[in-house]
LONU-667169 format. One record per residue (C-alpha): z, x, y; chain. Coordinates in steps of 0.001 Angstrom, whole numbers, plus 524288, in hexadecimal, padded with zeros to 5 digits. Last residue first. Layout:
// LONU-667169
     zz     xx     yy  chain
      Z      X      Y      A
...
This chain:
// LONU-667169
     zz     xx     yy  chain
  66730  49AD7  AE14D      A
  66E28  4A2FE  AEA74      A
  67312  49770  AF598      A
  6650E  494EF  AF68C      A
  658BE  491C2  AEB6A      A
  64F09  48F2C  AF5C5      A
  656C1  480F9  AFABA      A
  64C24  4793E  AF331      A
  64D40  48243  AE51C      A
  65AF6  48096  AE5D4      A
  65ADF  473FC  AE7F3      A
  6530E  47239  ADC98      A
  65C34  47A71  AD2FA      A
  66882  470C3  AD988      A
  66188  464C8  AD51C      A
  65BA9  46B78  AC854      A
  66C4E  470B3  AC69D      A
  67056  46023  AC905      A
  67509  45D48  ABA32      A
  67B85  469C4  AB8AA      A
  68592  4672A  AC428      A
  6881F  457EA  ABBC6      A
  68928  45F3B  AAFE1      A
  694E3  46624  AB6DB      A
  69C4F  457E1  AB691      A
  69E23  45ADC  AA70F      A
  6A500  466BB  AA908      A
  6AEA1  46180  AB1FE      A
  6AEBA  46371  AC08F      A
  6B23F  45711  AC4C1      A
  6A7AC  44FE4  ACD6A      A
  6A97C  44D52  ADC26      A
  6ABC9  45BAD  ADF8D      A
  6BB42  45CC6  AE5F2      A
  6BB25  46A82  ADFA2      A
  6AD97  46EC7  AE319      A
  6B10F  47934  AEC18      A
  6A5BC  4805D  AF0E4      A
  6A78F  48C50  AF9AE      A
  6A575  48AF6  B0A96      A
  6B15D  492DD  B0B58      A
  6B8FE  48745  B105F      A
  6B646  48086  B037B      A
  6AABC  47854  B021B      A
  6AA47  46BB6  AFB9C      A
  6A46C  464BC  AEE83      A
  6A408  456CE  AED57      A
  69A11  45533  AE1CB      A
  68AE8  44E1E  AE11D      A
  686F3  45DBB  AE4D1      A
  67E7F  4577A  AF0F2      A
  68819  45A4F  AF98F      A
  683DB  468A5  AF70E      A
  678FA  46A7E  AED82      A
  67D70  47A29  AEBF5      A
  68A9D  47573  AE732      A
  682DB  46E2F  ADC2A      A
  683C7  47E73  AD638      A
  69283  47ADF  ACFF0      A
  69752  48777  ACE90      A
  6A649  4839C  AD102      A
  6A190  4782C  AC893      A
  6A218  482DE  ABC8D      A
  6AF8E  48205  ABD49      A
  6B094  47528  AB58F      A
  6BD72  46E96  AB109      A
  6BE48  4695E  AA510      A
  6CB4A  4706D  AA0D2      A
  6D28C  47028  AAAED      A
  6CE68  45F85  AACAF      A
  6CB52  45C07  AB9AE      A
  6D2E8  45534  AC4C7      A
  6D14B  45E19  AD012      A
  6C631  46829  ACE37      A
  6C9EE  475B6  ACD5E      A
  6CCCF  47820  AC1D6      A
  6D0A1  4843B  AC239      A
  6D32F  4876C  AD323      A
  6D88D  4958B  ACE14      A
  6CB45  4992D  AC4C1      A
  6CFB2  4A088  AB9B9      A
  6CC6E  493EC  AB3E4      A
  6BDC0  49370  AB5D2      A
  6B7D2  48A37  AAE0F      A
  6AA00  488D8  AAA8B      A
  6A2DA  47CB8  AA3AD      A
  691A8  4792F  AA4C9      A
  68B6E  46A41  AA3BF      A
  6801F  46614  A9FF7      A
  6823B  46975  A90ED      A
  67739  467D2  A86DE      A
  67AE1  46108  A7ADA      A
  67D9F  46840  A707F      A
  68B68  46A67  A746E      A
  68FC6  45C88  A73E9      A
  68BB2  45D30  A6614      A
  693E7  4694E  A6181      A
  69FCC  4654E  A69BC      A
  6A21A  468BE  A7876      A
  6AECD  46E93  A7B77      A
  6AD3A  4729C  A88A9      A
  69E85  477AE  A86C6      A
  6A641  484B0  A857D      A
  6AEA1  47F7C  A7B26      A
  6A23F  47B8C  A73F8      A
  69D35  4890C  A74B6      A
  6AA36  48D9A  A701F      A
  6AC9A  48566  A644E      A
  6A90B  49052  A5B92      A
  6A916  49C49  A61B7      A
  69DBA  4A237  A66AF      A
  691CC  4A93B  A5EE3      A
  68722  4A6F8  A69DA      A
  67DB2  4A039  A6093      A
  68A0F  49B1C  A5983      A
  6916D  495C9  A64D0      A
  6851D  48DA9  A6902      A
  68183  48908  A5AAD      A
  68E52  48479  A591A      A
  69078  47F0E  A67BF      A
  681BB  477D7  A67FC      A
  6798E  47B0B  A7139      A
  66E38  47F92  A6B02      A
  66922  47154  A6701      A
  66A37  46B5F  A738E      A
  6659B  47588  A7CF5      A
  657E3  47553  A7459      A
  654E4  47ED9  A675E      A
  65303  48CBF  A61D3      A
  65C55  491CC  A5B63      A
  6607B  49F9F  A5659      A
  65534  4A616  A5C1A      A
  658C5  4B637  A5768      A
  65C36  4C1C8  A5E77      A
  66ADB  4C0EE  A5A86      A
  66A29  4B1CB  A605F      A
  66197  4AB83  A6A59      A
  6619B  49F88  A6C11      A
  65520  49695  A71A5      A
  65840  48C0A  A78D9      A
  64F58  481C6  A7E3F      A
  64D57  4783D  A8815      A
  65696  47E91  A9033      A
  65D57  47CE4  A9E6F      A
  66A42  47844  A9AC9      A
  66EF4  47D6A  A8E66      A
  66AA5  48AA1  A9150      A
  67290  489FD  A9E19      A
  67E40  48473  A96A9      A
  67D31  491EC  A8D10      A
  67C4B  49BC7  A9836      A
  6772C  4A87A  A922B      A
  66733  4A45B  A9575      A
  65A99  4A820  A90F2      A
  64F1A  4A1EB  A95A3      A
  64068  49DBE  A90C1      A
  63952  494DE  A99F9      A
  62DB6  48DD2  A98FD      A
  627D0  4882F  AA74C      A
  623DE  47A4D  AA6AF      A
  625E8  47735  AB48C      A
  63130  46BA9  AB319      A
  63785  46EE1  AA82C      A
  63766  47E97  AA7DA      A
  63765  47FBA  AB6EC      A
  640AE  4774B  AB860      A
  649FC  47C14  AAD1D      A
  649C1  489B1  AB354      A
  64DCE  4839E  AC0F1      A
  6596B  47E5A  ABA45      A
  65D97  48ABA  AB32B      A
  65BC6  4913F  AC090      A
  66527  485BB  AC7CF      A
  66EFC  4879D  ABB07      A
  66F51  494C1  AB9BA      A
  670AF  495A0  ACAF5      A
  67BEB  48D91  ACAE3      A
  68416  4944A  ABE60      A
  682C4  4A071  AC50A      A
  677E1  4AB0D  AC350      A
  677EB  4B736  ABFD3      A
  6703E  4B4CF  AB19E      A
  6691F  4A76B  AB348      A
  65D6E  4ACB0  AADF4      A
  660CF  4B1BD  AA07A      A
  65470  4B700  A9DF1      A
  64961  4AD5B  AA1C5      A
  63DB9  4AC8C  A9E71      A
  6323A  4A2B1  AA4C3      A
  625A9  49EC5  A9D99      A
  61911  498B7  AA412      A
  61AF1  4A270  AAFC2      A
  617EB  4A16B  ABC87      A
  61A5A  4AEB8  ABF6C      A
  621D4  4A995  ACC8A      A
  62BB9  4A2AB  AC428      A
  631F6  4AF06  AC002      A
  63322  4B5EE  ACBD1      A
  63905  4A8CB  AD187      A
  642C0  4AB4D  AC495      A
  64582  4B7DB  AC9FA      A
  64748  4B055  AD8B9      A
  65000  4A763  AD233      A
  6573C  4B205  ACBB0      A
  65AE6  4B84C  AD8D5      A
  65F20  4ACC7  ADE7F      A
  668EE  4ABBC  AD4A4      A
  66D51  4B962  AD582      A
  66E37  4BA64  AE3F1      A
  66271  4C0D6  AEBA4      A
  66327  4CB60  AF2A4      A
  65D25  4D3BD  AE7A8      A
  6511C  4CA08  AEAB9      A
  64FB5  4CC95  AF97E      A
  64DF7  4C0E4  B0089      A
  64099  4BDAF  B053E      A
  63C03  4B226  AFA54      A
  64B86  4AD81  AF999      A
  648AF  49F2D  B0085      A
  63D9D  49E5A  AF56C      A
  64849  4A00C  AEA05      A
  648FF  492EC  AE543      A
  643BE  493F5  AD70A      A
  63679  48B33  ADA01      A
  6342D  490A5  AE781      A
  63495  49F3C  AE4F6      A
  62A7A  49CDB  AD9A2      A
  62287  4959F  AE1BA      A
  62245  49F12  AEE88      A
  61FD0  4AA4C  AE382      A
  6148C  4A0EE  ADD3D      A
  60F5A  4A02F  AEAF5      A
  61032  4AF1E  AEBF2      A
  606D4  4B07C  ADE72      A
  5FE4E  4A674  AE563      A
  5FC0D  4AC62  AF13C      A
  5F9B5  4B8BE  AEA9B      A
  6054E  4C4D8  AE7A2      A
  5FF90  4D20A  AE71E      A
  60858  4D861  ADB48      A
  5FD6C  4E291  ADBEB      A
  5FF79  4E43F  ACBD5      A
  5FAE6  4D5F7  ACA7E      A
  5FF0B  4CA37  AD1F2      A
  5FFC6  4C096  AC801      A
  609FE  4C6E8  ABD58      A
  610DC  4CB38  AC923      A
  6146B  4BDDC  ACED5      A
  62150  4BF26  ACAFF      A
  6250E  4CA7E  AD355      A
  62316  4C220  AE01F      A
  630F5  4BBDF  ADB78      A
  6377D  4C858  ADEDC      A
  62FAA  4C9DE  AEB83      A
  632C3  4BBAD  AEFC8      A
  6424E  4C0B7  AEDC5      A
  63FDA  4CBA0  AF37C      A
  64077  4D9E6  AEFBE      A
  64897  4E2DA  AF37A      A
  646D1  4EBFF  AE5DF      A
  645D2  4DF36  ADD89      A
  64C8F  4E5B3  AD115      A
  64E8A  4D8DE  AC8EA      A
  65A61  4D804  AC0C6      A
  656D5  4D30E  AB26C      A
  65BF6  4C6EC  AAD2A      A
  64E37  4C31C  AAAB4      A
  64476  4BA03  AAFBA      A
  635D6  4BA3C  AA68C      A
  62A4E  4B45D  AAAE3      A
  61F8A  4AF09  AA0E2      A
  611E4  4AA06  AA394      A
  60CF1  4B2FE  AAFD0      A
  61421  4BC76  AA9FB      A
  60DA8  4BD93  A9B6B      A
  6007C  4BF5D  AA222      A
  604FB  4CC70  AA8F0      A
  60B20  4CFBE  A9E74      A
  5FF76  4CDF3  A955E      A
  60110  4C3B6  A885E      A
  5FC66  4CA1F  A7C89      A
  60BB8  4CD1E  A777A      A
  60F87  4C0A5  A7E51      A
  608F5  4B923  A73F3      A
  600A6  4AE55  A7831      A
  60512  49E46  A75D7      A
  6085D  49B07  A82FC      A
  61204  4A6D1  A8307      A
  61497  4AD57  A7540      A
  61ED8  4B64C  A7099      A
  61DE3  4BC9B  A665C      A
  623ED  4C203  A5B64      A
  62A76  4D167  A57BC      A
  62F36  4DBAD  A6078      A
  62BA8  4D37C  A6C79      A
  62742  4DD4C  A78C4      A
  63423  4DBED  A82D2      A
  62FC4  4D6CC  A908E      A
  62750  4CC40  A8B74      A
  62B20  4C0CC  A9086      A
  62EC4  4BAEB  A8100      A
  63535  4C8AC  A7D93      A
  64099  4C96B  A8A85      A
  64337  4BBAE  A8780      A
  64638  4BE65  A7B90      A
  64D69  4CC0F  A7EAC      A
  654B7  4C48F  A8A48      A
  659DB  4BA63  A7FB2      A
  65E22  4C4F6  A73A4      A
  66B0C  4C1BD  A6D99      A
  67077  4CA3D  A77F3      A
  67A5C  4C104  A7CA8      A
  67C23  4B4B6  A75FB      A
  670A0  4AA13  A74CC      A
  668EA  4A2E0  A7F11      A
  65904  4A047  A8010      A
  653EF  4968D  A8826      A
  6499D  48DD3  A889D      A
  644A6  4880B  A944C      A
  63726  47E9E  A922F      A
  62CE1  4799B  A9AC5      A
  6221B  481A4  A937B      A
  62597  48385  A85C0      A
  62F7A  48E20  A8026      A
  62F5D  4940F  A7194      A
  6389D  49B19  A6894      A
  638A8  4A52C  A5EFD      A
  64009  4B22B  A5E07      A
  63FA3  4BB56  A503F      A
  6474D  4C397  A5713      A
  65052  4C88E  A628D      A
  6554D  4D603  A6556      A
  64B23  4DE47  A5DD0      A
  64CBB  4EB7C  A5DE2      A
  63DC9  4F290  A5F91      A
  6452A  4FB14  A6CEC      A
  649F9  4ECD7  A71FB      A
  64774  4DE1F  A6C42      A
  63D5E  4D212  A69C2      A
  63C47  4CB42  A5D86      A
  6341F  4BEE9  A62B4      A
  62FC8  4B540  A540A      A
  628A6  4AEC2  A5CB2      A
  629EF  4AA5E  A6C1C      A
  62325  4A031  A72ED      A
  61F0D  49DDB  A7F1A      A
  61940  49185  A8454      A
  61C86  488F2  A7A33      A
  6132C  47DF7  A79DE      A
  616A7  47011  A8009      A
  61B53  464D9  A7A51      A
């Protein structure tokens, strides 16, 4: 098993000498996502905030490849670790290869002079998130989706060894959380990049992490895999819901069921006038979130029956599966087919 490539210990990290989190310990090793969820202001952004360095630790350390942070030089620190925030960007007209251009700092010095090599690794960077067809569009243009792929470009063009995220699929639809998530979990499995994440959406969590981390009143409450945090009692007491209501949410999953990570995702819209609008399925197991069903961008190729109205909309009313909230595990199954089309067609259609 590999080493942990950053590690935090004993973190209390905070504003004006208050401390907002404490006592925080956890590690990540190359090739891994781990994720940190927990209520509202229990402390996530200030975490991740302390372990990249842009808040000074009140107390602990935080290490990366085994050397403090405190000794490690900012220049240094972000050719290893790159941090994407919720923050809005102010690109004053720049463009989208411009925006991406900024990541290459750390190696350009205070001339900014890009080499060949720092603009091959903005070509790369472009390429791998699906943005290259964007490279001359301006960025405030841009919609929000393609707008955090070119951030996370930014991101990827440090070449770091360690990526942060704070909640990254803010602004986006359920489409682009899922093709991003998917793209994260690439680069994690398949190109050994460590990633630490925070995220609100509890089915996300579930399916892209190795590892949770939750975050409660400042403090790690648990520490452990998808499997052993999600669990309705521990779930609704982390986040202090009802009892029974996580379950209910799950569509009346039981304790057990609920440990096991879920594949599939349940909305309903019933203010909607067409509710349900699939012939022959249950009220009450009837799936909205097929309205959003992404597989619409594979065309023909969606394995359903889908047709377009007269508007040119999607209608997938007649679709060739029922849409029930088990069938929607079938949609999850194919988001690293639809990510890698995304990535061949230049991320289109405002990916």
């Amino acid at each position: 098993m590999r080493e942990a490539i950053l590690r935090a210990e004993g973190l209390a990290a905070g504003y004006g000498g208050a401390a907002v989190v404490r006592d925080i310990s956890f590690s990540v090793r190359p090739g891994e996502i781990l994720t940190l969820i927990g209520p509202n202001g229990a402390g996530k952004s200030t975490v991740l905030r302390a372990i990249a360095r842009q808040l000074e630790p009140l107390a602990g350390t935080v290490y990366l490849s085994g050397a403090s942070l405190e000794k490690t030089e900012q220049g240094e620190l972000a050719k290893s670790l790159s941090i994407l925030t919720t923050e809005r960007v102010r690109t004053d007209r720049l463009s989208v290869r411009d925006v991406v251009s900024l990541g290459r700092y750390p190696y350009t010095g205070t001339l900014g002079i890009l080499s060949e090599r720092d603009r091959a690794a903005v070509d790369a960077a472009m390429a791998r998130v699906g943005v290259s067809n964007l490279a001359r569009r301006e960025f405030t243009a841009l919609s929000d989706g393609q707008r955090q792929r070119v951030m996370l470009a930014r991101a990827v063009c440090q070449e770091p060894e360690v990526l942060v995220l704070d909640e990254p699929t803010s602004y986006l639809d359920v489409r682009y959380q899922m093709e991003l998530l998917s793209l994260l979990r690439e680069m994690a499995h398949q190109e050994g990049l460590a990633i630490v994440l925070s995220l609100h959406e509890l089915t996300l969590a579930r399916h892209v992490s190795d590892t949770l981390v939750c975050i409660r009143d400042g403090v790690v409450d648990r520490v452990g895999a998808p499997k052993e945090i999600f669990i309705d009692r521990y779930i609704e007491e982390l986040y202090q819901m009802p009892r029974g209501s996580y379950a209910a949410l799950l569509g009346g999953a039981t304790e057990s069921a609920a440990a096991e990570p879920a594949d599939s995702s349940f909305f309903q819209n019933r203010a909607c006038d067409r509710f349900p609008c699939h012939a022959g399925v249950a009220e009450e197991a009837f799936n909205c979130l097929f309205c959003y069903c992404p597989l619409y961008a594979l065309g023909e190729r969606c394995g359903g029956s889908f047709r377009y109205t007269e508007t040119g909309r999607k209608s997938c009313v007649d679709c060739a599966f029922p849409h029930v909230r088990e069938n929607y595990g079938r949609v999850l199954a194919r988001y690293p087919e639809l990510a890698a089309l995304a990535r061949r067609t230049g991320g289109t259609d405002g990916v």
